[in-house]
Biotite code that builds the C-alpha atoms (Angstrom):
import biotite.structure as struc

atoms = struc.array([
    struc.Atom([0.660, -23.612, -12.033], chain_id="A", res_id=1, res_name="UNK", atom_name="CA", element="C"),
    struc.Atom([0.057, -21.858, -15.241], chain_id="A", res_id=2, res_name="UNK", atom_name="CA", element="C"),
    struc.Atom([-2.234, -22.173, -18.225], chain_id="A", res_id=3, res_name="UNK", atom_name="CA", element="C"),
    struc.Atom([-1.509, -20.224, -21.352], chain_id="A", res_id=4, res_name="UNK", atom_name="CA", element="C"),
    struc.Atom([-3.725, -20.467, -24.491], chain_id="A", res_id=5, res_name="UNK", atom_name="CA", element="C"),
    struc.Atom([-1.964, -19.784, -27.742], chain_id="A", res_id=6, res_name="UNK", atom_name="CA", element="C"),
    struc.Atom([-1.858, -16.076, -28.863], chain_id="A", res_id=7, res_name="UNK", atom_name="CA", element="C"),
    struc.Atom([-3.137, -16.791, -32.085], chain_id="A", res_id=8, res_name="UNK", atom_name="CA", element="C"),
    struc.Atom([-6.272, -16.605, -30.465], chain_id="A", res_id=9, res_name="UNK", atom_name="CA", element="C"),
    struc.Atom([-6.026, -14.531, -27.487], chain_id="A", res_id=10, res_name="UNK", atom_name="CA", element="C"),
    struc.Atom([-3.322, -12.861, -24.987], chain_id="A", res_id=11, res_name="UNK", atom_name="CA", element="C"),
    struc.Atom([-5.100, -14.561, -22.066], chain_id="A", res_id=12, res_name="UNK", atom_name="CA", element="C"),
    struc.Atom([-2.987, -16.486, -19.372], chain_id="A", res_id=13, res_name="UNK", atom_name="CA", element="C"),
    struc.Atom([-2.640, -16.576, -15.520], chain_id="A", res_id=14, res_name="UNK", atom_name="CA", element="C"),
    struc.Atom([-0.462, -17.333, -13.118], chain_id="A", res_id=15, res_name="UNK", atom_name="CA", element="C"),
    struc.Atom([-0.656, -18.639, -9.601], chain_id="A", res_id=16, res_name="UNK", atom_name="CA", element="C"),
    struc.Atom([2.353, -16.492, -7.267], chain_id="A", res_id=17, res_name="UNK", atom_name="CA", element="C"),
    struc.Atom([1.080, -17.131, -4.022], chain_id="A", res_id=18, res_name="UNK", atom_name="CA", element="C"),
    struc.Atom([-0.975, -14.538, -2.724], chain_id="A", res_id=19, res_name="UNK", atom_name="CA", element="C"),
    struc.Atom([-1.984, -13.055, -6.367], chain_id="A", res_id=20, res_name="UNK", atom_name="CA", element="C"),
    struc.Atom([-3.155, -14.783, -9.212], chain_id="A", res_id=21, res_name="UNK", atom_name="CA", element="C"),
    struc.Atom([-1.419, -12.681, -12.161], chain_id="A", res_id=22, res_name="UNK", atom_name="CA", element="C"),
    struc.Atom([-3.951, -12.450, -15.107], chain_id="A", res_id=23, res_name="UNK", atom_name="CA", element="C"),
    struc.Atom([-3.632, -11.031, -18.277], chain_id="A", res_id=24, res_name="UNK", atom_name="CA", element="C"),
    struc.Atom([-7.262, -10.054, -20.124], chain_id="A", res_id=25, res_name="UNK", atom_name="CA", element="C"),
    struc.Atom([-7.572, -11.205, -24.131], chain_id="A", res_id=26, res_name="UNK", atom_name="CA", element="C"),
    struc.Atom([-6.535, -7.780, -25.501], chain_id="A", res_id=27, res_name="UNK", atom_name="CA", element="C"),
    struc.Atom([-3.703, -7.678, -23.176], chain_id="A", res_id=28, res_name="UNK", atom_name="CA", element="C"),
    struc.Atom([-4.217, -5.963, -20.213], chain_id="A", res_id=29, res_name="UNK", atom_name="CA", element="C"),
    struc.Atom([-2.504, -6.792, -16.952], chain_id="A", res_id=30, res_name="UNK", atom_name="CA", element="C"),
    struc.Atom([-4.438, -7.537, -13.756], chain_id="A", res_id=31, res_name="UNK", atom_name="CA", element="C"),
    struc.Atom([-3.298, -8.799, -10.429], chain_id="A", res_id=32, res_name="UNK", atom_name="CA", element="C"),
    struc.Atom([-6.221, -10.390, -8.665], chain_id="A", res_id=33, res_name="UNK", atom_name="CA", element="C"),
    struc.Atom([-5.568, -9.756, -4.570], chain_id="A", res_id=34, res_name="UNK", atom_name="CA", element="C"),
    struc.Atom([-7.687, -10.984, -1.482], chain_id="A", res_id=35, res_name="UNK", atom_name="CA", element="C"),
    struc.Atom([-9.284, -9.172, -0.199], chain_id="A", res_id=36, res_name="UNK", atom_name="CA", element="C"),
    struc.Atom([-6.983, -7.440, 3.055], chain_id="A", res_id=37, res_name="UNK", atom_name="CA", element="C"),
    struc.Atom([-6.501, -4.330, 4.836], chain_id="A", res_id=38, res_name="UNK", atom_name="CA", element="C"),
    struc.Atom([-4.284, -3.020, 1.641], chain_id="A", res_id=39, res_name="UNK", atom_name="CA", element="C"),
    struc.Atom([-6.728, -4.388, -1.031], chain_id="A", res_id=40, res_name="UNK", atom_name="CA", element="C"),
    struc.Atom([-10.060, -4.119, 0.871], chain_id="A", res_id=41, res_name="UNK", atom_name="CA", element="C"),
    struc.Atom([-13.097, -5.910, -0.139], chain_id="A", res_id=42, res_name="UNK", atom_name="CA", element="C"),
    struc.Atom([-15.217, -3.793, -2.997], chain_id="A", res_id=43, res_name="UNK", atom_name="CA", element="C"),
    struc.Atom([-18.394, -4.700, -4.340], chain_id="A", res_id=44, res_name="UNK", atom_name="CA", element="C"),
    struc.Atom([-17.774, -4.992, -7.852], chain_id="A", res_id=45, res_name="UNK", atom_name="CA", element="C"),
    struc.Atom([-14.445, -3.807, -9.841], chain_id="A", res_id=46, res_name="UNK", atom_name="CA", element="C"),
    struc.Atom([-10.962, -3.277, -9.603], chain_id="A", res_id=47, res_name="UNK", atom_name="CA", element="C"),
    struc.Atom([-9.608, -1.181, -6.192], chain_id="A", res_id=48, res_name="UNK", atom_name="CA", element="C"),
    struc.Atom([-6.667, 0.180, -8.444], chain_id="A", res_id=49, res_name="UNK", atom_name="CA", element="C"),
    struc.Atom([-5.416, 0.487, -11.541], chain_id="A", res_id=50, res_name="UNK", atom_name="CA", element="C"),
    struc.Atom([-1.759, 0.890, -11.930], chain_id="A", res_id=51, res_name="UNK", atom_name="CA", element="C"),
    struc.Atom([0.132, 3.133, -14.812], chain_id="A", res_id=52, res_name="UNK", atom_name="CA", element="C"),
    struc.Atom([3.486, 2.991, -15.740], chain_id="A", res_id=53, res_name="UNK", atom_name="CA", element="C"),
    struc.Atom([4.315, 6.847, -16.311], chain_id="A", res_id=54, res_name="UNK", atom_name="CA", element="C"),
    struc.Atom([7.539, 8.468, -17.145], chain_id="A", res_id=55, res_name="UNK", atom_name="CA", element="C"),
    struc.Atom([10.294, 9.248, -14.636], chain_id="A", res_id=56, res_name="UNK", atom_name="CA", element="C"),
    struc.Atom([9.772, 12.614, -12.975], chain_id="A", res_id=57, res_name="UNK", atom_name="CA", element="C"),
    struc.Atom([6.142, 13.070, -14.042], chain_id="A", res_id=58, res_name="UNK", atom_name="CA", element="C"),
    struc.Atom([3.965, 11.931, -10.243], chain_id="A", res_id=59, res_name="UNK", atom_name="CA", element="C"),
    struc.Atom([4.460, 15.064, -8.628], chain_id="A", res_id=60, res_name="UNK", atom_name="CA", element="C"),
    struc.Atom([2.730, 16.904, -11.720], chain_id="A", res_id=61, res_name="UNK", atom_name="CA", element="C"),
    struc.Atom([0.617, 13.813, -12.543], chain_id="A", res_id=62, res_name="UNK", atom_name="CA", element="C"),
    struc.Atom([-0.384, 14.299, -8.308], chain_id="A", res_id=63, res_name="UNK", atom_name="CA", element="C"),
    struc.Atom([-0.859, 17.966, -8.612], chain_id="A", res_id=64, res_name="UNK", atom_name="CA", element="C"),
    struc.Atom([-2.976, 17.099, -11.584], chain_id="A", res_id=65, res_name="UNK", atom_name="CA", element="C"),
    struc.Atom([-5.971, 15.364, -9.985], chain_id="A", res_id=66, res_name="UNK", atom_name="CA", element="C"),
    struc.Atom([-5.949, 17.031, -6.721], chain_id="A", res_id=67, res_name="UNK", atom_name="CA", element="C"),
    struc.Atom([-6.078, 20.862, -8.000], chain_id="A", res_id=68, res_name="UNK", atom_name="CA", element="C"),
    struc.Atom([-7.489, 20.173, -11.397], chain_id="A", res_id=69, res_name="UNK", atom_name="CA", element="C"),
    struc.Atom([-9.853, 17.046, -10.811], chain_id="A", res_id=70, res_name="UNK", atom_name="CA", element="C"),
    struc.Atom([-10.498, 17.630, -6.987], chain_id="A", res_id=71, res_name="UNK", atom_name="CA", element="C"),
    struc.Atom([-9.458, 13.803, -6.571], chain_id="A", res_id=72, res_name="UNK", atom_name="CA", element="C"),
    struc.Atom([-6.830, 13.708, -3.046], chain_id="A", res_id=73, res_name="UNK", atom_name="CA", element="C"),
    struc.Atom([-3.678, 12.691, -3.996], chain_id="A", res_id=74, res_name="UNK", atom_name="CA", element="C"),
    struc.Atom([-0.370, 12.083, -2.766], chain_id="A", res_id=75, res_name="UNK", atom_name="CA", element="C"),
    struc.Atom([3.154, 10.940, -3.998], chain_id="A", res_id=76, res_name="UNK", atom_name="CA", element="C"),
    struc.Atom([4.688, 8.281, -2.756], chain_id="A", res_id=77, res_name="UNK", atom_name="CA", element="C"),
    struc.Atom([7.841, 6.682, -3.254], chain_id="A", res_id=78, res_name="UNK", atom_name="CA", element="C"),
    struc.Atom([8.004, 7.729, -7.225], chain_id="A", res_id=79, res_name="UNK", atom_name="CA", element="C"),
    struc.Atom([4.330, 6.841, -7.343], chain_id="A", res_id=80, res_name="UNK", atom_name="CA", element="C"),
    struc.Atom([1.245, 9.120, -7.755], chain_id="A", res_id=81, res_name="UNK", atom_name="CA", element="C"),
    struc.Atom([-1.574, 7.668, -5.284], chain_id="A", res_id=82, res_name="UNK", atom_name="CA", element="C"),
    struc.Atom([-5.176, 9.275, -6.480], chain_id="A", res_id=83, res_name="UNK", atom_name="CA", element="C"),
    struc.Atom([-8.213, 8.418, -4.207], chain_id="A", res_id=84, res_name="UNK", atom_name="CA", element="C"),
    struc.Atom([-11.024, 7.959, -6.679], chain_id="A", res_id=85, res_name="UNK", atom_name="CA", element="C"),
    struc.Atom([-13.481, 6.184, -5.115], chain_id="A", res_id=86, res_name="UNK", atom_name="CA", element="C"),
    struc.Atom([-14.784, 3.948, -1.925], chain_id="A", res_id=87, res_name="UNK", atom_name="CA", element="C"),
    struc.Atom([-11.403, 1.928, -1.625], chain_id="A", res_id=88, res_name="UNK", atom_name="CA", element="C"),
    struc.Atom([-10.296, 2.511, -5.264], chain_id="A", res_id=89, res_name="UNK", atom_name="CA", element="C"),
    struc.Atom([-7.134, 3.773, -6.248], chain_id="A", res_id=90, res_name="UNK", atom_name="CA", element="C"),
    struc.Atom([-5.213, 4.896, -9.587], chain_id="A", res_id=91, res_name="UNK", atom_name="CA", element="C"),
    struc.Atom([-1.460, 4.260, -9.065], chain_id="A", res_id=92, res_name="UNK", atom_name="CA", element="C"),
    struc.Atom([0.886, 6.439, -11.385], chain_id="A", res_id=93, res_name="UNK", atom_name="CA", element="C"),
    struc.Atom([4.173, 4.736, -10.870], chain_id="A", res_id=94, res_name="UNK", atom_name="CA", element="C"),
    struc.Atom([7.122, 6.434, -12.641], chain_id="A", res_id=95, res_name="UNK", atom_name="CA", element="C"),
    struc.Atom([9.404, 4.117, -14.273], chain_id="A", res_id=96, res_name="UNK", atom_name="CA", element="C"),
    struc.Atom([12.676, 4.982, -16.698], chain_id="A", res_id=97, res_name="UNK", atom_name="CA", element="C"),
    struc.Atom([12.029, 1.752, -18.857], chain_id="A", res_id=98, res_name="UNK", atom_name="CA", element="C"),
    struc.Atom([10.484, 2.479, -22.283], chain_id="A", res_id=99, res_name="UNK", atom_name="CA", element="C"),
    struc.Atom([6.844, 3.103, -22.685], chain_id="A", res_id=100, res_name="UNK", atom_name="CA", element="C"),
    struc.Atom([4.807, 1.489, -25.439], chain_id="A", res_id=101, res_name="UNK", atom_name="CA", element="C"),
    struc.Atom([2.716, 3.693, -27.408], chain_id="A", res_id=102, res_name="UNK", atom_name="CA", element="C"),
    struc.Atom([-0.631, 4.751, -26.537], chain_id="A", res_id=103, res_name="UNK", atom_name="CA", element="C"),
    struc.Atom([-3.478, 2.917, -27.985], chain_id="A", res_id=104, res_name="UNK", atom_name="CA", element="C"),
    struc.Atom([-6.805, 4.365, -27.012], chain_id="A", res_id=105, res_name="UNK", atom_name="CA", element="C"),
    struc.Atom([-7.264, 2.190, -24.451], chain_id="A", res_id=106, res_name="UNK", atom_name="CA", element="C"),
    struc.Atom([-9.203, 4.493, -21.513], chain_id="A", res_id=107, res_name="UNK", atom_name="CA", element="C"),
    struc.Atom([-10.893, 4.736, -17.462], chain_id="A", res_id=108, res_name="UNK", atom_name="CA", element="C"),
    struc.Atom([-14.002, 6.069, -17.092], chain_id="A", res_id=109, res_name="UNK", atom_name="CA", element="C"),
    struc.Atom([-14.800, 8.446, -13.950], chain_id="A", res_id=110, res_name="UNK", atom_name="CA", element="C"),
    struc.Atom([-17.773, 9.798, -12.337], chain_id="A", res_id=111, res_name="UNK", atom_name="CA", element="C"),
    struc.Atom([-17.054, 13.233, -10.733], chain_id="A", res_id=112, res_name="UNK", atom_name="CA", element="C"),
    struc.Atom([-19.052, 15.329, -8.386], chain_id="A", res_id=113, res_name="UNK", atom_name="CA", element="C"),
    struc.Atom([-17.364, 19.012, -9.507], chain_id="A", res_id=114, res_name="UNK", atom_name="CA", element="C"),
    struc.Atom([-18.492, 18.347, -13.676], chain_id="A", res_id=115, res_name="UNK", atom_name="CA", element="C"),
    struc.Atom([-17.577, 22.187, -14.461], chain_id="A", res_id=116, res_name="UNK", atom_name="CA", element="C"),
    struc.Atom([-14.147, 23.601, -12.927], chain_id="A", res_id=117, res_name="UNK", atom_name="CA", element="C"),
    struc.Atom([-12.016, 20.929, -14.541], chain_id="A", res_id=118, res_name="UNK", atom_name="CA", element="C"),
    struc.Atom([-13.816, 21.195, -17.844], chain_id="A", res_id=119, res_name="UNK", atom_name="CA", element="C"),
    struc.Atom([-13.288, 24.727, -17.896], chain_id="A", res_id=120, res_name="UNK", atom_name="CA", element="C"),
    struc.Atom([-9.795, 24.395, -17.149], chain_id="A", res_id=121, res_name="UNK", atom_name="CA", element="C"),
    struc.Atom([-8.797, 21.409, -19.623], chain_id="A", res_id=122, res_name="UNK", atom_name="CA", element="C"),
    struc.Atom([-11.354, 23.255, -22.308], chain_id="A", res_id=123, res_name="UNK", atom_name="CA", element="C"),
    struc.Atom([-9.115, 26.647, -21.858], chain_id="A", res_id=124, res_name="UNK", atom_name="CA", element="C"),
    struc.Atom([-5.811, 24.436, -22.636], chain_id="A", res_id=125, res_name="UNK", atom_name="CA", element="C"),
    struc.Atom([-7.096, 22.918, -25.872], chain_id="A", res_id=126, res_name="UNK", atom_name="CA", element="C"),
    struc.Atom([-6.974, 19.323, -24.122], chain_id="A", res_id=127, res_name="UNK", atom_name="CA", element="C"),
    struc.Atom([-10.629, 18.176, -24.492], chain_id="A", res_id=128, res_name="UNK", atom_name="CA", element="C"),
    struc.Atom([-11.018, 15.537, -26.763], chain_id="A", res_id=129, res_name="UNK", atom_name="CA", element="C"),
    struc.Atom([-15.042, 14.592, -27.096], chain_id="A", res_id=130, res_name="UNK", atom_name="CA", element="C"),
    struc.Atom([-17.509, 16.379, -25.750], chain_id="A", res_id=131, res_name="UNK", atom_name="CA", element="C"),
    struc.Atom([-20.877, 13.894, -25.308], chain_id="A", res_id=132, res_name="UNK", atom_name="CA", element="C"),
    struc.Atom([-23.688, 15.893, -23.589], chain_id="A", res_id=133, res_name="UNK", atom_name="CA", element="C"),
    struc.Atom([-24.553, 17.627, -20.603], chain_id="A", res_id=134, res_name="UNK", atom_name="CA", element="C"),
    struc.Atom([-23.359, 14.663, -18.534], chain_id="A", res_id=135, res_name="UNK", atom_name="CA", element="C"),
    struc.Atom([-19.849, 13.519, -19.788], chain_id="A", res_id=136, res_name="UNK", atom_name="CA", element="C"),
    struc.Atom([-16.867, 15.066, -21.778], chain_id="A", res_id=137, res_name="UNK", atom_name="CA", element="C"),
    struc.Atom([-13.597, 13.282, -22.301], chain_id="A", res_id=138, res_name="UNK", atom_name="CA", element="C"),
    struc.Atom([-9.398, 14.619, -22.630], chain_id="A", res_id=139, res_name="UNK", atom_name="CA", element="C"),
    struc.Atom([-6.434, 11.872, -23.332], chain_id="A", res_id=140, res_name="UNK", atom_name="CA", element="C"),
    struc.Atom([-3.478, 14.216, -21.546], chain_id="A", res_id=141, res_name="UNK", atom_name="CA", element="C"),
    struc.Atom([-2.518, 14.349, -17.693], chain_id="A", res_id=142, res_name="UNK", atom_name="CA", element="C"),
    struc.Atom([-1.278, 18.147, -18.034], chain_id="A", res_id=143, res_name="UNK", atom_name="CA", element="C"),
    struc.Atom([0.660, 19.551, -15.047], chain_id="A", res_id=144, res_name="UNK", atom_name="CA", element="C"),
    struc.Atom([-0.994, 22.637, -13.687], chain_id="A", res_id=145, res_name="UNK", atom_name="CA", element="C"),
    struc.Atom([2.410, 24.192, -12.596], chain_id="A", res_id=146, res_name="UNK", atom_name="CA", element="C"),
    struc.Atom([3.863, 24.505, -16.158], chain_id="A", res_id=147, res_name="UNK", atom_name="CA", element="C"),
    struc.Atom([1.020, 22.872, -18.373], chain_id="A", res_id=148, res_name="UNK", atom_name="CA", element="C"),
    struc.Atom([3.469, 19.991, -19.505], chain_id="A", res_id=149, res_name="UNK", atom_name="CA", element="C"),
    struc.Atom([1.869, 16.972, -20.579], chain_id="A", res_id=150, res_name="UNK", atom_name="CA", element="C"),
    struc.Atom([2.905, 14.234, -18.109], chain_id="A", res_id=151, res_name="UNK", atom_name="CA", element="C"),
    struc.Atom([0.826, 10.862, -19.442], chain_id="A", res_id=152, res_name="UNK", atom_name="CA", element="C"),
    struc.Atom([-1.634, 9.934, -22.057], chain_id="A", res_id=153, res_name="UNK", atom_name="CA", element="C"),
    struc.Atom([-4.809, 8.076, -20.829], chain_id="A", res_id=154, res_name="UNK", atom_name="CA", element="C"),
    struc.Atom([-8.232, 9.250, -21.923], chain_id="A", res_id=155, res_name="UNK", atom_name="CA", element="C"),
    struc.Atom([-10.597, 9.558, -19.021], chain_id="A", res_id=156, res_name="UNK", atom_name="CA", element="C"),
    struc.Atom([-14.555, 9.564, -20.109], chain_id="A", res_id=157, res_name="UNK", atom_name="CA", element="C"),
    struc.Atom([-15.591, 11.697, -17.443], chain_id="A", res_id=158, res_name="UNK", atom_name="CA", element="C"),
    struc.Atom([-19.063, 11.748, -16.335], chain_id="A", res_id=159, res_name="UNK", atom_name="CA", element="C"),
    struc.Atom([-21.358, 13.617, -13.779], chain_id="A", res_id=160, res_name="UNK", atom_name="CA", element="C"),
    struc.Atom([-23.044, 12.219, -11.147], chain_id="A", res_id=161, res_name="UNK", atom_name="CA", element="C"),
    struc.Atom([-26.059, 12.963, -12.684], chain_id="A", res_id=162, res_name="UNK", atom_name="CA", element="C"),
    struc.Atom([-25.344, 10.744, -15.385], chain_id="A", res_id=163, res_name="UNK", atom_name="CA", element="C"),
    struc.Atom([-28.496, 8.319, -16.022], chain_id="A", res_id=164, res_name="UNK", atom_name="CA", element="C"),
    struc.Atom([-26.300, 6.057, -15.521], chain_id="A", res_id=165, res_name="UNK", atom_name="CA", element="C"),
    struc.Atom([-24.516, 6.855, -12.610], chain_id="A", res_id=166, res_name="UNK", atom_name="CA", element="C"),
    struc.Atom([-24.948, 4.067, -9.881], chain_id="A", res_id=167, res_name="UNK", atom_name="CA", element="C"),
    struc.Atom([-26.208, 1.224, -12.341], chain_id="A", res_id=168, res_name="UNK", atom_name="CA", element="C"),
    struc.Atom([-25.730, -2.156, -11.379], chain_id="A", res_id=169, res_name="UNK", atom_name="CA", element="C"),
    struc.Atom([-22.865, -4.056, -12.799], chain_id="A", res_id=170, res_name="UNK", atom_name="CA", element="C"),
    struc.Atom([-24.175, -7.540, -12.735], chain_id="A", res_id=171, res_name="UNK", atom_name="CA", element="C"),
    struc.Atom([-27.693, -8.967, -14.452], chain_id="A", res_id=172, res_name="UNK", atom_name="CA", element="C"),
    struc.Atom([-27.649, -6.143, -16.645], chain_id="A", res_id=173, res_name="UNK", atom_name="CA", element="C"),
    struc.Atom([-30.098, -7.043, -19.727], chain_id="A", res_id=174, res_name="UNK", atom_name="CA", element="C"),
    struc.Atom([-27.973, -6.590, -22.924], chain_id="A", res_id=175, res_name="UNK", atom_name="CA", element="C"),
    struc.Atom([-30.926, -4.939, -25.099], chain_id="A", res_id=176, res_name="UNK", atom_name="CA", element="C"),
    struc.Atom([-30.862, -1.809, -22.677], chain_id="A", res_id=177, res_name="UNK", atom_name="CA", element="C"),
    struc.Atom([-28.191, 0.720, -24.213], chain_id="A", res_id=178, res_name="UNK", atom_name="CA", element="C"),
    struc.Atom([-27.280, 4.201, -22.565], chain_id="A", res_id=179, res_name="UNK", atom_name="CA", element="C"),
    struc.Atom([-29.942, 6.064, -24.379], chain_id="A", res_id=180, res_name="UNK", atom_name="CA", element="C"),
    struc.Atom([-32.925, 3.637, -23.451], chain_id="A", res_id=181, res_name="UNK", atom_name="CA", element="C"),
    struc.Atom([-31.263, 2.957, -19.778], chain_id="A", res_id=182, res_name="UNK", atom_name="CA", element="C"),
    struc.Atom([-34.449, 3.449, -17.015], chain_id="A", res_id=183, res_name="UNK", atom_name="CA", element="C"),
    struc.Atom([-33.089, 3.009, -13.084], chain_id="A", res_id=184, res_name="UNK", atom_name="CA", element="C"),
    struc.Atom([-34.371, 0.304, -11.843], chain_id="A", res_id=185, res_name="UNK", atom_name="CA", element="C"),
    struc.Atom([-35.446, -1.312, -15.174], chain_id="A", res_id=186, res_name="UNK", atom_name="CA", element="C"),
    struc.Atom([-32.223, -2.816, -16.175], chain_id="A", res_id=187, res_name="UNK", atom_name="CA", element="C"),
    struc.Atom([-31.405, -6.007, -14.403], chain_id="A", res_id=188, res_name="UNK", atom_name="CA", element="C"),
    struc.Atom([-32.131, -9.398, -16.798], chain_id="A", res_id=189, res_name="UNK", atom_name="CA", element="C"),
    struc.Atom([-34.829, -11.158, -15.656], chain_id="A", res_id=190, res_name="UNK", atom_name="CA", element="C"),
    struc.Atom([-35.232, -13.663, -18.622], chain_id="A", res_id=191, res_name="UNK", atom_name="CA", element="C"),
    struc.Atom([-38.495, -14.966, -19.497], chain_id="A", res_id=192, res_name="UNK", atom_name="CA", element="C"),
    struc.Atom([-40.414, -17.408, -17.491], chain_id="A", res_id=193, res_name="UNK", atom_name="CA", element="C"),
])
């Protein structure tokens, strides 16, 4: 079974293949929606990986990357960069020698518990790209710490875990509440009675 709707409109469609439903969001994103299973373990609320195609040769660096620079364990295996990031989340960097489509701004955002060291480090190389406040900074390039080669382009919105927002719900969030007027435990929509 599959339902497209016209492109005109939107780039959303799915597709049933078995065990995954493959989606694809209005702006184009890919998402394969799993059961949950030992692999793809139940999570509260959000994706348990994300999945990069990267140039050929780069997941050692890309690996190297977020477990010296970032403090995130990671691991290569089989071609593919395997970051921990989170209870049961993942970010995949699987190398690939197909062409890669430009970048276009699209981004993750993290919260990290070490806010300083990889600052310092990515602000020493030129590489960050926003800096917000106290509580989140940004950079677009993956840089290998062996040889400071630029692997992949992906800005990461990095946050500390002192964020105000760090923990907020994700669901029955009232819209009014932005990130400057955000109170914990004031945010979920109650509507009026």
């Amino acid at each position: 079974m599959k339902r497209v709707v016209p492109e005109k409109t939107t780039k959303f469609s799915w597709q049933d293949k078995g065990g995954t439903v493959e989606a694809t969001c209005p702006w184009g994103n890919r998402i394969r929606c799993h059961a949950p299973s030992p692999e793809y373990p139940r999570t509260e609320l959000g994706f348990v990986y994300v999945d990069f195609d990267v140039p050929a040769g780069t997941a050692e660096g890309i690996a190297r990357f977020y477990d010296q620079i970032m403090k995130a364990p990671a691991k290569v295996e089989n071609g593919r960069a395997v970051v921990s990031v989170g209870r049961n989340q993942k970010l995949f960097f699987s190398e690939t020698e197909e062409q890669l489509p430009e970048y276009d701004g699209h981004h993750i955002q993290i919260y990290i518990a070490d806010f300083s060291s990889g600052y310092e480090w990515l602000k020493a190389r030129g590489l960050i790209a926003m800096e917000t406040d106290q509580h989140e900074w940004r950079f677009r390039w993956i840089t290998d710490p062996q040889d400071n080669r630029k692997l992949f382009q992906v800005e990461h919105e990095v946050r500390s875990m002192k964020h105000p927002l760090f923990g907020r719900p994700l669901v029955n969030r009232n819209p009014n509440i932005t990130n400057m007027t955000y109170v914990p435990g004031y945010d979920a929509f109650r509507g009026t009675y």
